[in-house]
PDB file of N, CA, C and O in Angstrom:
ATOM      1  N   UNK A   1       9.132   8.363  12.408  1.00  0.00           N
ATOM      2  CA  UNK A   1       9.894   8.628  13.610  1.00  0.00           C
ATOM      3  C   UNK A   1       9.277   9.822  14.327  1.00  0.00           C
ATOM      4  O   UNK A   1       8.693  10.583  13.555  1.00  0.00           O
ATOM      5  N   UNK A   2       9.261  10.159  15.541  1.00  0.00           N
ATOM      6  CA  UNK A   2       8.804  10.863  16.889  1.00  0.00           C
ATOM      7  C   UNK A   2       9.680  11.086  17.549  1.00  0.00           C
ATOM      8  O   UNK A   2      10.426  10.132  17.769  1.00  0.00           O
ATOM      9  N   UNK A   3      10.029  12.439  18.189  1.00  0.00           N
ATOM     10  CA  UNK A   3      10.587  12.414  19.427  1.00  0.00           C
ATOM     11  C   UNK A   3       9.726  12.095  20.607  1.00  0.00           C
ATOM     12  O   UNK A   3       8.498  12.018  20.614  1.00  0.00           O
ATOM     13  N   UNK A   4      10.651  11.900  21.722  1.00  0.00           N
ATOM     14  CA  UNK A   4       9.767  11.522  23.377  1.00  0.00           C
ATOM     15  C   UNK A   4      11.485  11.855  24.255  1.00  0.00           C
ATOM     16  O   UNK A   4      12.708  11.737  24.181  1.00  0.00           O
ATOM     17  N   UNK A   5      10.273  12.360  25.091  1.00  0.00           N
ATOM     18  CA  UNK A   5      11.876  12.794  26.351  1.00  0.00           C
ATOM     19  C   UNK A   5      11.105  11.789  27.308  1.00  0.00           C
ATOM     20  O   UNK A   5       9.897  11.574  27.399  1.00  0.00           O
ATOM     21  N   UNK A   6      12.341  11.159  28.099  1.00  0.00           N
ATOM     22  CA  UNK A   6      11.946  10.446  29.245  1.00  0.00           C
ATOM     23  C   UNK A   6      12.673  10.860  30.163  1.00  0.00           C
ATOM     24  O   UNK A   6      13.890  11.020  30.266  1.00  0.00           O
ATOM     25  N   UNK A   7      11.350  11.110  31.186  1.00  0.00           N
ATOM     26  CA  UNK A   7      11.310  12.145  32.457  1.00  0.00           C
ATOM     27  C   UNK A   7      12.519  11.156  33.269  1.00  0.00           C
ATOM     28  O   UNK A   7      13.225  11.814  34.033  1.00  0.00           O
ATOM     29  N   UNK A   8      12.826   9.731  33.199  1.00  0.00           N
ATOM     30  CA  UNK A   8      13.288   8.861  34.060  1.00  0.00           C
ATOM     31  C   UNK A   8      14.876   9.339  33.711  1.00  0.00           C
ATOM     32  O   UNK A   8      15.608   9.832  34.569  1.00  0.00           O
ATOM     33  N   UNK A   9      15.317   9.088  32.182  1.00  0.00           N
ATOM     34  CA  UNK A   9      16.811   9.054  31.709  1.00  0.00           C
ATOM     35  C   UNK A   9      17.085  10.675  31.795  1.00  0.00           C
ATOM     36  O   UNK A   9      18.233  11.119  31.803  1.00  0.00           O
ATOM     37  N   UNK A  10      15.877  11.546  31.861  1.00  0.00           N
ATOM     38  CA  UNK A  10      16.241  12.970  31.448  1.00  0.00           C
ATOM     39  C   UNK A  10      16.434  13.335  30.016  1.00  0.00           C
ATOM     40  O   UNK A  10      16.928  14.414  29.689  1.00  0.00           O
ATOM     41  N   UNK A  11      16.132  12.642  29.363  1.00  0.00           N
ATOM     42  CA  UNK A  11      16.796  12.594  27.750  1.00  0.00           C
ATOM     43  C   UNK A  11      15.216  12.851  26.725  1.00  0.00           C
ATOM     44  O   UNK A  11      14.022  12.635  26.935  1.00  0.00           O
ATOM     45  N   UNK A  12      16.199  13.550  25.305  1.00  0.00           N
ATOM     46  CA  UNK A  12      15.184  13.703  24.425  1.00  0.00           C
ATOM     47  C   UNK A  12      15.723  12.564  23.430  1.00  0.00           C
ATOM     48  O   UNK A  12      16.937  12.390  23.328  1.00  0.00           O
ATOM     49  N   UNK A  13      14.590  11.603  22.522  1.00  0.00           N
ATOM     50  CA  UNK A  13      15.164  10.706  21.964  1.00  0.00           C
ATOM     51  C   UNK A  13      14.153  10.708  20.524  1.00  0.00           C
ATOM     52  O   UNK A  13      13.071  11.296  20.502  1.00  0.00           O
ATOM     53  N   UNK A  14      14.754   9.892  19.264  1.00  0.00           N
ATOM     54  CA  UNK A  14      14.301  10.405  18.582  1.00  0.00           C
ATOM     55  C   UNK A  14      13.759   8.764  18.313  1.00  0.00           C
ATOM     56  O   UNK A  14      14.636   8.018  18.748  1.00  0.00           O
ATOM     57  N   UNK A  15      12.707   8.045  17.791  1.00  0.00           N
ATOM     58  CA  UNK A  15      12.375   6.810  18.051  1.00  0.00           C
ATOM     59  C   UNK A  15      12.071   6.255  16.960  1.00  0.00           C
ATOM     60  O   UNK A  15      12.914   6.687  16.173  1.00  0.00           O
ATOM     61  N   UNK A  16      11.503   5.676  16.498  1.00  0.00           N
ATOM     62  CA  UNK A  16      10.667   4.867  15.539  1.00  0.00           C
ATOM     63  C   UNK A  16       9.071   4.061  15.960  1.00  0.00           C
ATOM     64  O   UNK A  16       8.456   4.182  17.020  1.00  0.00           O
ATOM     65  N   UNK A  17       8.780   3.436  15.043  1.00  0.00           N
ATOM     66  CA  UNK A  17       7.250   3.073  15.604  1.00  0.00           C
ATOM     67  C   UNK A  17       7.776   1.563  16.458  1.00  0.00           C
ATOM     68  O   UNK A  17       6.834   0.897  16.886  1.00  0.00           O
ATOM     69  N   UNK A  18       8.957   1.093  16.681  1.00  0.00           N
ATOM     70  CA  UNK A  18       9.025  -0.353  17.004  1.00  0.00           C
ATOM     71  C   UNK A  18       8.890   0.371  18.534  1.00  0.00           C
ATOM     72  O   UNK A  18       8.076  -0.092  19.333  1.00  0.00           O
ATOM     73  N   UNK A  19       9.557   1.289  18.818  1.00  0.00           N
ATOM     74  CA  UNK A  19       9.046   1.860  20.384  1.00  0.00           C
ATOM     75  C   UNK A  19       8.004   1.746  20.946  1.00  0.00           C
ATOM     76  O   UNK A  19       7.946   1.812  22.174  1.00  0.00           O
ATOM     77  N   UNK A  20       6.982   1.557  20.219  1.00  0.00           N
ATOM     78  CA  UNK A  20       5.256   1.505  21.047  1.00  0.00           C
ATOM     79  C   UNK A  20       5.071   0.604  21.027  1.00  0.00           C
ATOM     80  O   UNK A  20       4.961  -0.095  20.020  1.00  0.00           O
ATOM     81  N   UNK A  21       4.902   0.080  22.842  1.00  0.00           N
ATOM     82  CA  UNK A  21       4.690  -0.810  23.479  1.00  0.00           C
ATOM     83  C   UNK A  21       2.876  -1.331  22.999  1.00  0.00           C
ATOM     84  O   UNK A  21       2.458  -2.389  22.529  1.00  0.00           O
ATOM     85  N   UNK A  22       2.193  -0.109  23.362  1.00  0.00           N
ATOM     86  CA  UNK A  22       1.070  -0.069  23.420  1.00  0.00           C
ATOM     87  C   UNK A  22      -0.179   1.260  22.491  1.00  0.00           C
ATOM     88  O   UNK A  22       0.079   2.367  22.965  1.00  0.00           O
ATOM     89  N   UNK A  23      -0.927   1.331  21.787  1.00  0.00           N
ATOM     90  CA  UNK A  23      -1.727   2.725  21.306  1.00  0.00           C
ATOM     91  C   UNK A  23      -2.766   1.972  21.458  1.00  0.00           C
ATOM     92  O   UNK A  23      -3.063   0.779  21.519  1.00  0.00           O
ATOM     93  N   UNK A  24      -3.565   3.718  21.536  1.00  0.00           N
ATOM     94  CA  UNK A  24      -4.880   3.626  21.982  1.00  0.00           C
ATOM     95  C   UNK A  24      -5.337   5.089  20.768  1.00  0.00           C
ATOM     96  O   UNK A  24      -4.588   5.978  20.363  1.00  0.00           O
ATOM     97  N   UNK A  25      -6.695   4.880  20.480  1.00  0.00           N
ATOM     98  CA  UNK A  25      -7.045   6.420  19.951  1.00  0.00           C
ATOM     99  C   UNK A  25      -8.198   7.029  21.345  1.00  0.00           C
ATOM    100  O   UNK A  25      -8.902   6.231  21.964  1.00  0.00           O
ATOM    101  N   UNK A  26      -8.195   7.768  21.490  1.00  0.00           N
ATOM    102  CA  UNK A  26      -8.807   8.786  22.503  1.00  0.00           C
ATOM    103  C   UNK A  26      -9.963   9.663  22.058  1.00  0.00           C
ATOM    104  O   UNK A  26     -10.071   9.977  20.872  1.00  0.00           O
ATOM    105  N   UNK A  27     -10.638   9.978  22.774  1.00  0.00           N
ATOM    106  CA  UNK A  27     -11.487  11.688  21.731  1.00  0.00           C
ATOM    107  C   UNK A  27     -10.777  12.900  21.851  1.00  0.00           C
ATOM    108  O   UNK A  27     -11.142  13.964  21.351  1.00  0.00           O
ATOM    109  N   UNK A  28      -9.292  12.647  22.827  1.00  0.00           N
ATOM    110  CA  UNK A  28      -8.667  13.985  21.972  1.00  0.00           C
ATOM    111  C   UNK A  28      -7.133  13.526  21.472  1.00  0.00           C
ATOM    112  O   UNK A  28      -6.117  14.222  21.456  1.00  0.00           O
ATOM    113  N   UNK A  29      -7.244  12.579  21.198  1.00  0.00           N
ATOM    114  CA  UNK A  29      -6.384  12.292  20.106  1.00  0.00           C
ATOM    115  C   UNK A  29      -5.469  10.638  20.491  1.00  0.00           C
ATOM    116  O   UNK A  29      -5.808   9.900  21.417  1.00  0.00           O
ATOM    117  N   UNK A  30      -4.424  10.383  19.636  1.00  0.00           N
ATOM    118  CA  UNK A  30      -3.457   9.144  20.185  1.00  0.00           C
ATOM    119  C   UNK A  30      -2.614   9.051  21.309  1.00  0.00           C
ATOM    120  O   UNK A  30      -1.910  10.011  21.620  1.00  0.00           O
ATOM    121  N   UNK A  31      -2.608   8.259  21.797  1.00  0.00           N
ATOM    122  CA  UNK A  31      -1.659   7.910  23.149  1.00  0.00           C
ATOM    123  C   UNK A  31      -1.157   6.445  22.645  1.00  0.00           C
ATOM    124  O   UNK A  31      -1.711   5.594  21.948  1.00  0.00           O
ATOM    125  N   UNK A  32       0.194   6.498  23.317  1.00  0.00           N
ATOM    126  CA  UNK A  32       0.717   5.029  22.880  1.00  0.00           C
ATOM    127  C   UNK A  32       1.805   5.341  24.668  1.00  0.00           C
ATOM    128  O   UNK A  32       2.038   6.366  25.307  1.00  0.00           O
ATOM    129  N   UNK A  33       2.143   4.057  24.850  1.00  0.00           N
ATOM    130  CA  UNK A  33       2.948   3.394  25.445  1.00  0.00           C
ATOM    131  C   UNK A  33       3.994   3.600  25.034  1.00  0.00           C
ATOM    132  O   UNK A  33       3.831   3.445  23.823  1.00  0.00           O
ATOM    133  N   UNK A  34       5.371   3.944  25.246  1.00  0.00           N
ATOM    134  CA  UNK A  34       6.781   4.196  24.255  1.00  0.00           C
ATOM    135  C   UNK A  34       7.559   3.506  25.323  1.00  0.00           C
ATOM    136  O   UNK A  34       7.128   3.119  26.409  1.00  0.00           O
ATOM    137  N   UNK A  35       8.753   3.411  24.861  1.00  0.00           N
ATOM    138  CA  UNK A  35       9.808   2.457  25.148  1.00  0.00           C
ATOM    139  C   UNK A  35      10.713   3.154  24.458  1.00  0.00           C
ATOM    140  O   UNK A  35      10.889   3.270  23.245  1.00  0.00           O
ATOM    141  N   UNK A  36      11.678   3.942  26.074  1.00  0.00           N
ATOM    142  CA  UNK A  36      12.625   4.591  25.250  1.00  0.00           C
ATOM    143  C   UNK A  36      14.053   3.834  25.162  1.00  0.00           C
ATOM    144  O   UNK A  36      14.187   2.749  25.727  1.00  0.00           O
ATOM    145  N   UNK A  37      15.187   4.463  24.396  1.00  0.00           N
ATOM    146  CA  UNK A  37      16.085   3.288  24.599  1.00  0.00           C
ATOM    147  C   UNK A  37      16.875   2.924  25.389  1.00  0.00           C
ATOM    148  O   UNK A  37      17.961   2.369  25.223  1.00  0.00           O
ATOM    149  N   UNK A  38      16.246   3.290  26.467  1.00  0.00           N
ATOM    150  CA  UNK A  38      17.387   2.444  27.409  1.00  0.00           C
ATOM    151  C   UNK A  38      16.651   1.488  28.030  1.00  0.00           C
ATOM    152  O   UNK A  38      17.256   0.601  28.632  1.00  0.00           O
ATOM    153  N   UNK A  39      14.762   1.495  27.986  1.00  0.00           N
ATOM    154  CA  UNK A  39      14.038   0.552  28.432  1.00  0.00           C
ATOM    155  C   UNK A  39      13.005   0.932  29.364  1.00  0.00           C
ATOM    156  O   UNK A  39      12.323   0.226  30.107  1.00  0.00           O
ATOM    157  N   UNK A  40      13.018   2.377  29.159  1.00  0.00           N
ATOM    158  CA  UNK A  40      11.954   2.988  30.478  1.00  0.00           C
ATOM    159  C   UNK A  40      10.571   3.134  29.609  1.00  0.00           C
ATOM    160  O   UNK A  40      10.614   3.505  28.437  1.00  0.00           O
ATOM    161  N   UNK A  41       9.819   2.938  30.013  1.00  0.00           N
ATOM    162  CA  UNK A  41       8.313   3.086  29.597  1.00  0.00           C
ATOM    163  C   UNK A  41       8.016   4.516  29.939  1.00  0.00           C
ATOM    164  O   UNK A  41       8.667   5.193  30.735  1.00  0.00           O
ATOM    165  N   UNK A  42       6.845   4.953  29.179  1.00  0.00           N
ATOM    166  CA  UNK A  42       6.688   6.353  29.209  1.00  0.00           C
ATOM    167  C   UNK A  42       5.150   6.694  28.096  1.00  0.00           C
ATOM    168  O   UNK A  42       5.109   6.095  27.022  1.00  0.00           O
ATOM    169  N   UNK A  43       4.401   7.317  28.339  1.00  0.00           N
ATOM    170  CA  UNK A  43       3.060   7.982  28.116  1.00  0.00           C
ATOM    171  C   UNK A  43       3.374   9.310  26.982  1.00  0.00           C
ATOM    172  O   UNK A  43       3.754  10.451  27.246  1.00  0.00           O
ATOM    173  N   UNK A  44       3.096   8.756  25.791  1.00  0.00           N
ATOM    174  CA  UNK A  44       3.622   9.892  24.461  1.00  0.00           C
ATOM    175  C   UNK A  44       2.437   9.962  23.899  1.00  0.00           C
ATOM    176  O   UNK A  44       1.976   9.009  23.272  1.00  0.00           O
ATOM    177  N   UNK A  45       1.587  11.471  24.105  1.00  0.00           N
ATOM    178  CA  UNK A  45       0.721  11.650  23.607  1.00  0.00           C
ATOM    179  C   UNK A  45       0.949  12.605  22.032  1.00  0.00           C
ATOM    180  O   UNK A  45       1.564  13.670  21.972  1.00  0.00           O
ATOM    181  N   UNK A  46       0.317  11.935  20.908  1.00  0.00           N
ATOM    182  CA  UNK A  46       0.325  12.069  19.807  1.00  0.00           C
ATOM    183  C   UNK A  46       0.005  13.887  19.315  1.00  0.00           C
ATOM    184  O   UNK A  46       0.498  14.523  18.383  1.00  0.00           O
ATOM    185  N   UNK A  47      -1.134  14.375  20.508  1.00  0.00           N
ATOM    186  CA  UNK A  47      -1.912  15.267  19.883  1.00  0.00           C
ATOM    187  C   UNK A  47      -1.180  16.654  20.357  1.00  0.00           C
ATOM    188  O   UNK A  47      -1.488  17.783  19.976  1.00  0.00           O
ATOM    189  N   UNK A  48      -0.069  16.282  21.340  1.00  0.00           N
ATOM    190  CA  UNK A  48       1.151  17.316  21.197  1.00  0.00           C
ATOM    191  C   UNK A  48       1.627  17.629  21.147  1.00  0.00           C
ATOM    192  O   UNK A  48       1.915  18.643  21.783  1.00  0.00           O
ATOM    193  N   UNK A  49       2.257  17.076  20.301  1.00  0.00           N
ATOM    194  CA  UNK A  49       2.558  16.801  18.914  1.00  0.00           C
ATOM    195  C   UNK A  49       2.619  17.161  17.623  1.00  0.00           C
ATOM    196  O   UNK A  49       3.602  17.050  16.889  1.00  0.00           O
ATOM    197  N   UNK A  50       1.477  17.630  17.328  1.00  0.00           N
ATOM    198  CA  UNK A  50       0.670  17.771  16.012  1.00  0.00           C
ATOM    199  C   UNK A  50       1.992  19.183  15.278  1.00  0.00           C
ATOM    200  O   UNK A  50       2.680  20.110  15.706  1.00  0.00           O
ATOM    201  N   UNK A  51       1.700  18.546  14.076  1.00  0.00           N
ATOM    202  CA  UNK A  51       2.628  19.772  13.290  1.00  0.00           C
ATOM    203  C   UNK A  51       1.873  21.248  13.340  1.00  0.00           C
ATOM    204  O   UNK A  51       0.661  21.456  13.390  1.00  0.00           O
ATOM    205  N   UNK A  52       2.734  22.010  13.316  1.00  0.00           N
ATOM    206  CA  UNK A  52       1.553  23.549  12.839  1.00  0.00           C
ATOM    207  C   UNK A  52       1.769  23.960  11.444  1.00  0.00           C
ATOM    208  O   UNK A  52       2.676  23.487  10.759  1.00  0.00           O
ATOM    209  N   UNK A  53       1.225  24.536  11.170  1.00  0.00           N
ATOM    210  CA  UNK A  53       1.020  24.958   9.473  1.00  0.00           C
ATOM    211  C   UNK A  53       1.831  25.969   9.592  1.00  0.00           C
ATOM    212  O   UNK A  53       1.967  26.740  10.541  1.00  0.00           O
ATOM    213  N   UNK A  54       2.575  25.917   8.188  1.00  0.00           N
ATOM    214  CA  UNK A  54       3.929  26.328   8.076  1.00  0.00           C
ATOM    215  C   UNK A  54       3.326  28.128   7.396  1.00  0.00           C
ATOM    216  O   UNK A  54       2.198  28.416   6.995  1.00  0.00           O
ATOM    217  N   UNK A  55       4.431  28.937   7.479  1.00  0.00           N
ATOM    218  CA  UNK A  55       4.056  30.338   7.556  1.00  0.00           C
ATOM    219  C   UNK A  55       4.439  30.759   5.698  1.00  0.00           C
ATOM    220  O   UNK A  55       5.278  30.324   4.909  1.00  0.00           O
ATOM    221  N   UNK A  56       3.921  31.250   5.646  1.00  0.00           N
ATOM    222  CA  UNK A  56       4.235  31.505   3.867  1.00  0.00           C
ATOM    223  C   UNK A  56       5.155  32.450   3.651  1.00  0.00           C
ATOM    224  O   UNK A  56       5.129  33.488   4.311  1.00  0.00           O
ATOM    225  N   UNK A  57       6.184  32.203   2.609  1.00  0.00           N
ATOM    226  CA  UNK A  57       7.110  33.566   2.362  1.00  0.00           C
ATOM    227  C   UNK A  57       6.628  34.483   2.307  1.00  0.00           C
ATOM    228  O   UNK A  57       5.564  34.709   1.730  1.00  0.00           O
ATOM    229  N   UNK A  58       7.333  35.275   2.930  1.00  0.00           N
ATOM    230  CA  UNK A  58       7.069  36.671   2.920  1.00  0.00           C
ATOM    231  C   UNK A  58       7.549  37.834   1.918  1.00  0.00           C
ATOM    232  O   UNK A  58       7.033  38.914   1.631  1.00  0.00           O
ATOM    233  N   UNK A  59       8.887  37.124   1.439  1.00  0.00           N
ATOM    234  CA  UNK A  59       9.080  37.945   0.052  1.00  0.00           C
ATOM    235  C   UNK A  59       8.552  37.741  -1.216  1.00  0.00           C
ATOM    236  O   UNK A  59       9.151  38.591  -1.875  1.00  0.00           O
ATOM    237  N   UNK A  60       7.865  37.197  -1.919  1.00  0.00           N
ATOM    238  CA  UNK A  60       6.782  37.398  -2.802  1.00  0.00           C
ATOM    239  C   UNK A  60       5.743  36.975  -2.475  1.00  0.00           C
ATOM    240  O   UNK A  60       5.589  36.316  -1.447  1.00  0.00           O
ATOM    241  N   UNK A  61       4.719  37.303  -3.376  1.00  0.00           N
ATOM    242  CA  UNK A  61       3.233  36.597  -3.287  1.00  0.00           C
ATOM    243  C   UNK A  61       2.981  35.196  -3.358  1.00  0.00           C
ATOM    244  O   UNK A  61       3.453  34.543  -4.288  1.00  0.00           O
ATOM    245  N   UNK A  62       2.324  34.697  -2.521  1.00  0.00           N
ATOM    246  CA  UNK A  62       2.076  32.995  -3.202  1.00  0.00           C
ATOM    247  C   UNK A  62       2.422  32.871  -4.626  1.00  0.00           C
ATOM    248  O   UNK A  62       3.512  32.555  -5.103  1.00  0.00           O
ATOM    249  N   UNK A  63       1.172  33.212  -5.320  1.00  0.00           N
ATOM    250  CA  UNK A  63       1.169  32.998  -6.903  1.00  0.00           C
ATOM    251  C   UNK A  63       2.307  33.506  -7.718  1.00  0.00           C
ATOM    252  O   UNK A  63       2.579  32.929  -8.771  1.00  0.00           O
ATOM    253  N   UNK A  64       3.072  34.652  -7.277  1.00  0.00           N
ATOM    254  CA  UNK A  64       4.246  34.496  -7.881  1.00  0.00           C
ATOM    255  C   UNK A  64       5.942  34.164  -7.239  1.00  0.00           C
ATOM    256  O   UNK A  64       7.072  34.473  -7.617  1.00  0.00           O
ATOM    257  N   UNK A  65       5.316  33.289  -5.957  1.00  0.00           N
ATOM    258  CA  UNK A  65       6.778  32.353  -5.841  1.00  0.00           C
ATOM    259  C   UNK A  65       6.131  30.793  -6.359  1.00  0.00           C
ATOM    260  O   UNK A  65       6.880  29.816  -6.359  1.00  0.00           O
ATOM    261  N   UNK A  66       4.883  30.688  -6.732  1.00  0.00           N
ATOM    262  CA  UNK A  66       5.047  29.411  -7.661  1.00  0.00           C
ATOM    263  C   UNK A  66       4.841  29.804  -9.159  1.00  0.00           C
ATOM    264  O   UNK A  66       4.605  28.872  -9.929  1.00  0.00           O
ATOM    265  N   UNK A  67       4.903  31.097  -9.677  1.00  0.00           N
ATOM    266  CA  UNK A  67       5.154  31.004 -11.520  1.00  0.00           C
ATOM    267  C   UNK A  67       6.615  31.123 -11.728  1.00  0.00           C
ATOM    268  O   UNK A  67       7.065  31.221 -12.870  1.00  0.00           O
ATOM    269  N   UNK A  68       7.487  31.117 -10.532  1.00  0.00           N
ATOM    270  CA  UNK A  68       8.987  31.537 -10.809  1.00  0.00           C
ATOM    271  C   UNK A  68       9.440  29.772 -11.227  1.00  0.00           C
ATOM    272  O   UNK A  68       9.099  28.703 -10.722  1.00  0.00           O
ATOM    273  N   UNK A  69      10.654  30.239 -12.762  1.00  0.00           N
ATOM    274  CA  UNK A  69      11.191  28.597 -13.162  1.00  0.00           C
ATOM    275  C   UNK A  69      12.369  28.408 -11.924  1.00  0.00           C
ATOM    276  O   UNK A  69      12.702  29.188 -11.032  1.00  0.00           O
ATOM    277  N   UNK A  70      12.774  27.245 -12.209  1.00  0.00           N
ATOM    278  CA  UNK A  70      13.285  26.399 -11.818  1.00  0.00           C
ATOM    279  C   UNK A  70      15.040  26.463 -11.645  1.00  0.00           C
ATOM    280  O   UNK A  70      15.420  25.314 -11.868  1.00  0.00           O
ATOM    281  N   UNK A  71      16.129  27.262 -11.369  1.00  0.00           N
ATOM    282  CA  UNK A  71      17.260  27.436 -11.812  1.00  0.00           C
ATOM    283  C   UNK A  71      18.221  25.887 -11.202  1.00  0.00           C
ATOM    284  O   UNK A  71      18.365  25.178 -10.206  1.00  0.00           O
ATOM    285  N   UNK A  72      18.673  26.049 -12.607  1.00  0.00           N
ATOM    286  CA  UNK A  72      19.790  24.305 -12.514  1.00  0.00           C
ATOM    287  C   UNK A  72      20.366  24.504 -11.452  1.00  0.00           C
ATOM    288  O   UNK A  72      20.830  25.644 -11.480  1.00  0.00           O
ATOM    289  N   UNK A  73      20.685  23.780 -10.115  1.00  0.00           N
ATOM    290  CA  UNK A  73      21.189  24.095  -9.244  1.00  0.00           C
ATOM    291  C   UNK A  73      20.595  24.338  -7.917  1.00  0.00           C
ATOM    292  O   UNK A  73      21.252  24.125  -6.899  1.00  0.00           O
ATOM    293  N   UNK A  74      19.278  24.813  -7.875  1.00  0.00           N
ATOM    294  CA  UNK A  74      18.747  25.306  -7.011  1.00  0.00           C
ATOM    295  C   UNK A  74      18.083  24.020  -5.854  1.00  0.00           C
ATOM    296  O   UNK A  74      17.973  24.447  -4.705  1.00  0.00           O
ATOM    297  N   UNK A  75      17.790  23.019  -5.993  1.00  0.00           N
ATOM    298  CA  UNK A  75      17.129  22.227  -6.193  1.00  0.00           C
ATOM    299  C   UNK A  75      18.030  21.125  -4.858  1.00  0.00           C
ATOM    300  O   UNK A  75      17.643  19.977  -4.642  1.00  0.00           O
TER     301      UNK A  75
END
């Protein structure tokens, strides 16, 4: 699933892949055709998009927030 806002309904929507009408790959990245739900077509480019790399805790060190066990519950 993807979000896409359509500029037509004004709306942010949250979709699935049955939405793409149409994809293409690009040299700077995917474009597809979307189909939002009320039926408006719309240009959802993939590459902005892209996740960003997530920021590391800041209260311990890497290596020792992964030697810490496991507490029942936590999970």
């Amino acid at each position: 699933m993807f979000d896409i806002t359509c500029s037509t309904c004004q709306q942010r929507y949250l979709v699935g892949t049955r939405s793409i009408r149409t994809f293409r790959n690009t040299d700077e990245g995917p474009v597809a055709i979307v189909r939002c739900p009320v039926g408006h077509l719309l240009e959802h480019e993939f590459r902005a998009r892209a996740p960003q790399a997530a920021v590391a805790p800041s209260a311990l060190p890497e290596r020792e927030a992964h030697d810490r066990p496991l507490v029942a519950g936590s999970h």
